[in-house]
N, C-alpha and C positions, 0 to 999 in steps of 0.2 A: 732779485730776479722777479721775483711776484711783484713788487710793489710796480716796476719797469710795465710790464703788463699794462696795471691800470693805470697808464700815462701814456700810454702808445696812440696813434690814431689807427684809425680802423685797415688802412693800407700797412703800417707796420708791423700789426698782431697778425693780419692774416700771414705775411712773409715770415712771422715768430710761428705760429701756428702749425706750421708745414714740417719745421723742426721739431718742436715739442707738443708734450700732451701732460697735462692734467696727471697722469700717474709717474710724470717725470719727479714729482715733488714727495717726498717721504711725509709731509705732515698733512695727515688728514682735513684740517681746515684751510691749508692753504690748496689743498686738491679741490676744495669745494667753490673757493674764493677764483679759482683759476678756472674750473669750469663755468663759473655764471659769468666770468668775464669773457672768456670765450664765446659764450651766448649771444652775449651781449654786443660784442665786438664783431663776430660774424655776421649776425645782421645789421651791421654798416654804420652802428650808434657807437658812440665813443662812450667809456665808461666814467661812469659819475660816482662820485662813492657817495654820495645823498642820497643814489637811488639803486645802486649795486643789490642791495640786504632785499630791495619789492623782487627785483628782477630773479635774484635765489629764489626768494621763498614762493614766485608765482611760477615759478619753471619746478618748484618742490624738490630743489638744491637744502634746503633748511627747513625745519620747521620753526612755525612761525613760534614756537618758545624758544629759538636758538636765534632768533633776530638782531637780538642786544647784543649775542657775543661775537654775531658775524659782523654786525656793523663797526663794533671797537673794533676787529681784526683786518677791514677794508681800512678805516682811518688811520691805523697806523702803517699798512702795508702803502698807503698814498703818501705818508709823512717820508718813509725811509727813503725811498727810491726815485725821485724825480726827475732823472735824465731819461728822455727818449730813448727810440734806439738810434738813431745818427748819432747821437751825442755819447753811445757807449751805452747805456742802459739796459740793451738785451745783450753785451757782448760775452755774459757767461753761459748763453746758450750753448757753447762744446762743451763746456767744464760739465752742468748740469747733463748731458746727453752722455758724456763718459761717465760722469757719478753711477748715473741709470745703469748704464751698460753693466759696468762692472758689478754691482749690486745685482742685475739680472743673471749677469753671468754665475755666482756664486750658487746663488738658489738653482741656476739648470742644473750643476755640479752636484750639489746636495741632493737634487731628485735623483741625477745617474745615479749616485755611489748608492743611496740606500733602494734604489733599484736591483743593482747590483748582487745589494746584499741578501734584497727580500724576496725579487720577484723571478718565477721562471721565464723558461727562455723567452717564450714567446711574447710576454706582458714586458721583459725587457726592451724586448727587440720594439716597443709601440715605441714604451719610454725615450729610446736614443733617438728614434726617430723627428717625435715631435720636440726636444729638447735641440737634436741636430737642426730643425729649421726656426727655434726661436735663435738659434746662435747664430743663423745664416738672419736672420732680421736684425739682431742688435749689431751682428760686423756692418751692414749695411747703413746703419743709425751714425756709425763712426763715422762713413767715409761720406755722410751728407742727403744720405737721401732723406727725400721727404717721410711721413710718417700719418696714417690713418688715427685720425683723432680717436680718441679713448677714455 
């Protein structure tokens, strides 16, 4: 799905972009890898993995002693995945958006229950609340809508 990204032209990623974010991805360098691409891609440049690693570390995505590891981690993320999205290349954007969800979902759970367990009434009552409207965002994630970049 990352590697799909940096193969997109800049009209594809924005329509990928609407869907997912950057914290859609559990590994932290591929979160990093997907944000400078995102940078990069929203401002109308197609992404080059020659020049992905300047573009992180001048936006201070990376430091520049993390350079060498983010660059091997753009060349192989360009090696894997080379189908556009016409061509299927974004098409695990639901898969990846249910992943999310459901991962999100787990942790809201974990906050109630040890809410629940710890907190009085009132500091519960915050709790169900702001958990009841990340739940109302992720049901919403499911059924297509867009998504404020993150």
């Amino acid at each position: 799905m990352a590697g799909a990204i940096l193969h997109t032209i800049p009209q594809e990623a924005r329509q990928a972009f609407r869907r997912i974010t950057a914290g859609d991805f559990t590994s932290a360098p591929l979160r990093v890898a997907v944000r400078a691409a995102h940078a990069v891609l929203m401002s109308g440049d197609r992404v080059e993995p020659m020049t992905l690693g300047q573009h992180a570390q001048d936006r201070a995505f990376i430091r520049p002693q993390d350079r060498h590891r983010f660059d091997a981690l753009v060349f192989d993320l360009h090696g894997v995945d080379g189908s556009p999205m016409a061509a299927g290349g974004l098409c695990m954007i639901p898969a990846l958006i249910e992943a999310t969800v459901r991962r999100r979902a787990e942790e809201y759970a974990q906050r109630v229950q040890q809410a629940v367990d710890e907190c009085a009434a009132d500091e519960l009552a915050v709790v169900l609340v702001d958990q009841g409207r990340a739940l109302e965002d992720a049901a919403r994630r499911l059924t297509g809508e867009e998504v404020a970049p993150r």
